[in-house]
C-alpha positions in Angstrom: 0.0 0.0 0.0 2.7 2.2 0.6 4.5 1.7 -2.5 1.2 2.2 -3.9 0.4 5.7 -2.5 3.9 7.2 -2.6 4.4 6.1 -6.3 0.7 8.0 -7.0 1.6 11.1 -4.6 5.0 11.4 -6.5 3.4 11.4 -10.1 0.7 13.5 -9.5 1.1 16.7 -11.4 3.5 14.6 -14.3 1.3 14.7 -17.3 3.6 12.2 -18.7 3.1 10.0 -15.7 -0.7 10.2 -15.4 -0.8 6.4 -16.5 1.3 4.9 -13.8 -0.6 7.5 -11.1 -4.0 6.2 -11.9 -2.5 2.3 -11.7 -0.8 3.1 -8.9 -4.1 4.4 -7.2 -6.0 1.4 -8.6 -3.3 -0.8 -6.8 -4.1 0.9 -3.9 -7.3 0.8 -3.6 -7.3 -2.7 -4.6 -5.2 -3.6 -1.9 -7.3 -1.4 0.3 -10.2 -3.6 -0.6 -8.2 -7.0 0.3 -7.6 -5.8 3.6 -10.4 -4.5 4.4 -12.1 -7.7 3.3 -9.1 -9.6 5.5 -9.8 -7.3 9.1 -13.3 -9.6 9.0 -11.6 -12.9 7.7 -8.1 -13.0 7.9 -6.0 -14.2 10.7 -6.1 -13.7 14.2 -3.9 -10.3 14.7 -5.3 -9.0 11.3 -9.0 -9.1 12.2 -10.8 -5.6 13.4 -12.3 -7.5 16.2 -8.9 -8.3 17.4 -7.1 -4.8 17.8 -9.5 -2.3 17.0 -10.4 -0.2 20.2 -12.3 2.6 22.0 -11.3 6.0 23.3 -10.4 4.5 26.6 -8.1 1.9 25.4 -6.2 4.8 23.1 -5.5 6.8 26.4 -4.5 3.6 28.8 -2.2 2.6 26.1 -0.7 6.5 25.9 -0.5 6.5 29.9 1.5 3.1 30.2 4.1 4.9 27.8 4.1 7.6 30.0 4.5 6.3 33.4 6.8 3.9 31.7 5.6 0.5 31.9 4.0 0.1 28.1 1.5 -2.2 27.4 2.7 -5.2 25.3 0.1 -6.4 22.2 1.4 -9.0 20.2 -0.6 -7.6 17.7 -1.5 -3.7 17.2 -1.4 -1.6 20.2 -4.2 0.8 20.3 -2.1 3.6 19.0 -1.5 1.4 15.7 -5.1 0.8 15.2 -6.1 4.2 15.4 -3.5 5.4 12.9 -4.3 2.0 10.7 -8.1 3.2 11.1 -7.0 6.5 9.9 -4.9 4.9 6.9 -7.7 3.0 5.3 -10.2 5.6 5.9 -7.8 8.0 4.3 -6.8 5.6 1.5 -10.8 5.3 0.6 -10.7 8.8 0.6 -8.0 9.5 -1.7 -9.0 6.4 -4.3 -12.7 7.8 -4.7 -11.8 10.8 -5.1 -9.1 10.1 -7.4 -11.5 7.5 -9.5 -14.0 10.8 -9.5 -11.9 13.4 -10.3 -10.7 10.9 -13.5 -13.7 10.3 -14.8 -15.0 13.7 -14.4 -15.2 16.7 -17.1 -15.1 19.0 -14.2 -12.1 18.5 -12.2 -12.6 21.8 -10.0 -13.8 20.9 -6.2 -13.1 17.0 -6.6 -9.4 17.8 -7.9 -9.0 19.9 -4.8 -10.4 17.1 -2.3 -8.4 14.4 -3.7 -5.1 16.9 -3.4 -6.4 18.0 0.4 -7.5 13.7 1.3 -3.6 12.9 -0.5 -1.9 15.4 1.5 -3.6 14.4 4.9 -3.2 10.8 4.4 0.5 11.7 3.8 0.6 14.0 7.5 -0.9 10.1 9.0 1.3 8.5 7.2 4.4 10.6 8.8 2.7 10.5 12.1 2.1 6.3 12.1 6.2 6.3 10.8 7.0 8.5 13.8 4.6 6.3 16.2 6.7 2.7 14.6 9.3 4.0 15.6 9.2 5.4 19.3 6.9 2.4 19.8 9.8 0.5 18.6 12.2 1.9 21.1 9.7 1.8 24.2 9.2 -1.8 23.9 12.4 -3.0 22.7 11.4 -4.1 19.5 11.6 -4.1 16.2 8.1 -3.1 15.1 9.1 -2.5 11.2 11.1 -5.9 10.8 7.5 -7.7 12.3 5.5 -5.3 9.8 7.5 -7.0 6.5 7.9 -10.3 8.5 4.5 -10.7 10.3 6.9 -12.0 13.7 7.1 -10.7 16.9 8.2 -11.5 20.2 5.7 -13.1 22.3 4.8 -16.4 23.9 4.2 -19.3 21.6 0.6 -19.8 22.5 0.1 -16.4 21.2 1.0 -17.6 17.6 -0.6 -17.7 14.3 -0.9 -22.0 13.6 -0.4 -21.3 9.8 1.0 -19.6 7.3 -1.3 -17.7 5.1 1.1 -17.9 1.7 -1.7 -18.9 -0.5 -4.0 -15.5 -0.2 -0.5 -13.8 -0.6 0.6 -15.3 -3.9 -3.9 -15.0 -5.0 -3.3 -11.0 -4.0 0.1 -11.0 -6.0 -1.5 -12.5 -9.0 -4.2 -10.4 -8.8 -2.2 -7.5 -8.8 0.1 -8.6 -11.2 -2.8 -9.5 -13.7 -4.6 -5.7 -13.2 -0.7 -4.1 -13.9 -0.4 -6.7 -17.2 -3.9 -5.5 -18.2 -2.5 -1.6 -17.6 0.4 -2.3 -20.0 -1.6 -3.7 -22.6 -4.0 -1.3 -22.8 -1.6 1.4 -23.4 -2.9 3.6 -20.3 
């Protein structure tokens, strides 16, 4: 998703580039869709149900930080599932009005919401990079090697009992079939 976005932000106002901007917001919202779909079926950690979180649980999660005893999720802390809230709200933001704004005549207020939804999504993006990373150091982990990995620390019980590779390389194809269908048709 993030080479999605960042490869659509990036070739935004490149005329030349508008092909591999609307593909790359396609992927996006694509891959918005899978996970979406896999927060309600997918595997333990991944699920809504799982990690998703009031108010209440935001703040207690903020206040162990601060009195220095930080609450330990194998999965996403409620910090994380705020921001990834945020993200795929954001993302749905930014692929509608992007799809809009493409099929349009008149670009005019549409243009301007998918530039303001881009640019916020970006500010979330910076602020969830910024919140990996301290959340890294306060819990002695490495929070981006387990986002690329899928491990973390954590007792055994706690694991996922199989690997998922199958939806991955169904995702992959699928992707890789809407980017072959992008080349051939010239756009």
């Amino acid at each position: 998703m993030a080479i999605s976005f960042f490869t659509a932000y990036l070739t935004a106002e490149d005329d030349e580039l508008r092909w591999l901007h609307v593909s790359a917001g396609y992927t996006l919202a694509i891959l918005v869709g899978f996970r979406l779909l896999w927060g309600i079926i997918g595997s333990r950690y991944a699920r809504f149900t799982n990690f998703v979180r009031g108010p209440r649980a935001v703040r207690r999660y903020f206040h162990s930080i601060v009195v220095g005893h930080p609450e330990h999720h194998v999965g996403h802390n409620p910090a994380g599932a705020l921001a990834i809230v945020a993200l795929l709200g954001m993302a749905i933001l930014v692929a509608a009005s992007g799809w809009a704004t493409y099929r349009q005549d008149d670009q005019g207020w549409i243009e301007e919401a998918h530039e303001l939804a881009a640019n916020l999504m970006l500010a979330i993006l910076g602020v969830h990079v910024l919140g990996v990373l301290t959340g890294s150091w306060f819990h002695h982990e490495n929070l981006i090697g387990a986002m690329f990995t899928g491990r973390k620390p954590g007792d055994p019980s706690q694991s996922i009992g199989r690997s998922m590779w199958p939806v991955a390389v169904a995702l992959l194809a699928l992707l890789m079939g809407f980017w072959w269908s992008q080349w051939l048709s010239g756009s």
